[in-house]
N, C-alpha and C positions, 0 to 999 in steps of 0.2 A: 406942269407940262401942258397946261390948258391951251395957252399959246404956242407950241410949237406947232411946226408942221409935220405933219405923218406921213409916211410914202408903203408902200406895199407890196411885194411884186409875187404874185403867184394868187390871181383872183380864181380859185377853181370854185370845189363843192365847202369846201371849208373856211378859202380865205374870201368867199364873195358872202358870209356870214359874220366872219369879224369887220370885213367892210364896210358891211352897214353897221354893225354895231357901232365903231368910232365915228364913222358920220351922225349918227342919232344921238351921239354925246357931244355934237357939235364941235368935233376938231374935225380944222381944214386935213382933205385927206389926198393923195395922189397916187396912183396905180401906172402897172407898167402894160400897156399894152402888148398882149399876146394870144396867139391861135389856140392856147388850152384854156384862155377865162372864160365862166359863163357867162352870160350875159352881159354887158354893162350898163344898159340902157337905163334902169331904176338910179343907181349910183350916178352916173350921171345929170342925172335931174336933181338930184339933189346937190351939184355941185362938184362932184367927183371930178379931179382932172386928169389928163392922161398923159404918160410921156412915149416913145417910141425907143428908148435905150434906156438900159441901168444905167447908166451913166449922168444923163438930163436926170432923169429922177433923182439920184441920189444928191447930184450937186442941188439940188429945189429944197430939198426935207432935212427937218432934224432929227429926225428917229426913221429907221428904216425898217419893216418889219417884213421877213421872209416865210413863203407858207408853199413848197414848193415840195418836189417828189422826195429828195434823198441826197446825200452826201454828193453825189456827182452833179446834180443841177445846181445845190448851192457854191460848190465851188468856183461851177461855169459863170454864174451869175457876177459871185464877187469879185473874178479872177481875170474871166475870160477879155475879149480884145469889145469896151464900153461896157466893161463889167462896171460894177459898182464902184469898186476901190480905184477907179479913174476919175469921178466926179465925189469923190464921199469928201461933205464937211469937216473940218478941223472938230475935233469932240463929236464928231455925231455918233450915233448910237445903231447900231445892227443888232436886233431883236430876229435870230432864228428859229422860226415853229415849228419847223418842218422835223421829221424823223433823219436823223443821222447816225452814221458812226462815229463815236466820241473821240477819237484820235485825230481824226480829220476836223472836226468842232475846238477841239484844243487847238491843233495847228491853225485854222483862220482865224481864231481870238487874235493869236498871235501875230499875224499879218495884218488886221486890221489894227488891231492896237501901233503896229511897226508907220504904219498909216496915219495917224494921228485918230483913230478912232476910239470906239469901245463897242465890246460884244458880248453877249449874252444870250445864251438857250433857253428856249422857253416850251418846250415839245406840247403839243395839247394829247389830249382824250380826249371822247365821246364822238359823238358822228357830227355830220352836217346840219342835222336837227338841233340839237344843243347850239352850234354857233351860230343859224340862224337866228337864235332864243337869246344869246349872250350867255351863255351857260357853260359855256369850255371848262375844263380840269386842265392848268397848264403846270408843268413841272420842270421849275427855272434853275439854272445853272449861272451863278453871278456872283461878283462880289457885293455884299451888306448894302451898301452906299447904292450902288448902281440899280439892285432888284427896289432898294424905296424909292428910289426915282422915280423910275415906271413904273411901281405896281399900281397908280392911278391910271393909266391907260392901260391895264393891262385887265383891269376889271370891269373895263367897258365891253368887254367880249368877253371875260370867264367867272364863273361863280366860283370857283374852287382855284387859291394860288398856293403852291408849294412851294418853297424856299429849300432847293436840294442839297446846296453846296455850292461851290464853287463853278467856271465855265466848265462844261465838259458832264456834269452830274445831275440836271435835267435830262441830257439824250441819251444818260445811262442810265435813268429809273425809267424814261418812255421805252428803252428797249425791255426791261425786266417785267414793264408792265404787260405791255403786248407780247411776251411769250408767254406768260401766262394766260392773258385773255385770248390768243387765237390759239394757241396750243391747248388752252382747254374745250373752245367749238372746234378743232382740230380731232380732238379726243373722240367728242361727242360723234361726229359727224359720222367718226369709225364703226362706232359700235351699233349706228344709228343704218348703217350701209348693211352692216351684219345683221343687224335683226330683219331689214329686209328682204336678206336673203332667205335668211330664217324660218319666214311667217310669220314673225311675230306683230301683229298690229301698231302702225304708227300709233294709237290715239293710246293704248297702250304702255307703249314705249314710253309716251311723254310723262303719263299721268304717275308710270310708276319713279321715276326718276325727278320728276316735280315736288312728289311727296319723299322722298329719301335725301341721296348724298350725292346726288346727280341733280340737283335742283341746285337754280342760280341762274346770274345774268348770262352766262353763254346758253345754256338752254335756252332761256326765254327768247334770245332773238336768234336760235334755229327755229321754235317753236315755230311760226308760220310757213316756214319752208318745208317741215316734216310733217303738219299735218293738213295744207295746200298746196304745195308745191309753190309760194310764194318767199322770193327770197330777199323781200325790202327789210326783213327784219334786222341784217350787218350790211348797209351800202359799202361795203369795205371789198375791193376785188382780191382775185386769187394772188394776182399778179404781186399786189403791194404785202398783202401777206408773204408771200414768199421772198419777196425785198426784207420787208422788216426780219423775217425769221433769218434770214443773214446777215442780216446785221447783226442780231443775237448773237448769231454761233462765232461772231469774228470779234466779240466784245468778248466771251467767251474764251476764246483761247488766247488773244492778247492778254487777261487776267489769269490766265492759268488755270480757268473754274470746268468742274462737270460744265458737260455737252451731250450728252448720250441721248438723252430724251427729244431735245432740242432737235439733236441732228436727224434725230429719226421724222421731227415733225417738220422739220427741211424740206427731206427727201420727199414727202410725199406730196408737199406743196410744190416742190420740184415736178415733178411728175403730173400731177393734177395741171399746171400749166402747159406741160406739153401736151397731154391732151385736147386740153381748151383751148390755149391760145391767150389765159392768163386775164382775161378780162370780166368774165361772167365772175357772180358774186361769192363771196365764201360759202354762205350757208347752198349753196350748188354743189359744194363737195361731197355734201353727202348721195347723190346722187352719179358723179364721180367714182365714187370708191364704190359703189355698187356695182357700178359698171367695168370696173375693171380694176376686181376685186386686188391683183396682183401689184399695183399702185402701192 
């Protein structure tokens, strides 16, 4: 895959991390120009070129890699009027990072494939720090053949590669992952609201829960937020939490599985957005649900 070309489209906090990362392994790389990238100006010194439609892009690259909101922007992308699948190469490759719902990731397999393509899930963990670093968790949905293909570009940006199964069972472990990992600072953030109604001391609260069965990775990155009121500890907003928690709950009843817990941790991400307005960070919840304890 050394010599293919690589394309990109969705440069935010995440995919302007794998960006560099595959430029720094020295594959030619090409991005979609858009009003949500950060910056481009490093990536471009180093050669990064830019297209102005999915479309130019995808007809340029051999591997296409998506790192975008959710099941409706991927769609719009592939779909839409200079979406992808109007310029995508014969055998080219669509690599989706992004969080989705697996039904709709089954259905575009299938349209690109109808395409003359191929497509593959690749969902990541960890924040923006990690893909900075090249350190992603990414959890793939492909067939055998297709995930050895790429798993050398794929390690140019993550430490950690999981071979889940099939298309569709990467966006179904990244949803069971993240219900568990923001349902459990979801958890926290509750009890963490109540103790301050309480009186019971932040410094407290953390130390006894650090040392028991309330200790873990979701503690540790409320940990700055509950005892400074600093909430870089999950760059992860309210907003996308409560995306991904429906996602959940609608992977969830397409499978026929419990929901109870889930939906409960919906609602109140629900809610916490309409409060806020969905963009200030998760570990802000807990402050949230102090405030309006009824949430």
């Amino acid at each position: 895959m050394s010599n293919q070309k690589i394309g990109l489209i969705g440069v935010g906090l995440m995919g302007h991390g794998i960006a560099t990362n595959i430029v720094r392994h020295g594959h030619s790389l090409a991005v979609l120009e858009h009003p949500g990238n950060q910056p481009l100006d490093t990536l471009k010194a180093a050669g990064v070129r830019t297209f102005g439609s999915a479309q130019s892009l995808a007809a340029e690259v051999d591997v296409l890699l998506l790192c975008v909101t959710g099941s409706p922007q991927v769609e719009a992308v592939l779909l839409g009027d200079e979406g992808v699948l109007q310029g995508l190469r014969p055998g080219g490759i669509v690599i989706d990072c992004s969080t989705a719902i697996p039904s709709s990731t089954e259905r575009l397999a299938g349209v690109v494939a109808e395409a003359g393509g191929r497509f593959m899930d690749a969902a990541m963990t960890r924040t923006p720090k990690e893909a900075a670093e090249g350190r992603l968790n990414l959890l793939v949905g492909a067939p055998t053949a297709l995930f050895d293909e790429c798993r050398p570009l794929l390690a140019c940006f993550a430490e950690n590669i999981t071979h889940c199964g099939p298309v569709g069972a990467g966006h179904r472990m990244k949803l069971l992952h993240n219900y568990v990992s923001l349902g459990s600072v979801a958890l926290i953030a509750e009890a963490a609201a109540c103790a301050q109604r309480a009186g019971v001391a932040a410094e407290v609260f953390v130390e006894v829960l650090a040392k028991g069965g309330g200790g873990g990775t979701a503690l540790e990155r409320l940990r700055p937020f509950l005892l400074s009121q600093d909430p870089s500890g999950l760059r992860f907003s309210m907003a996308n939490a409560f995306k991904d928690l429906g996602y959940y709950t609608t992977m969830a009843r397409d499978s026929g599985a419990a929901d109870t817990i889930a939906e409960g941790v919906r609602q109140t991400l629900e809610t916490a957005v309409a409060h806020t307005g969905g963009q200030r960070l998760l570990p802000e919840l807990v402050a949230v649900l102090a405030e309006h304890p009824s949430t």
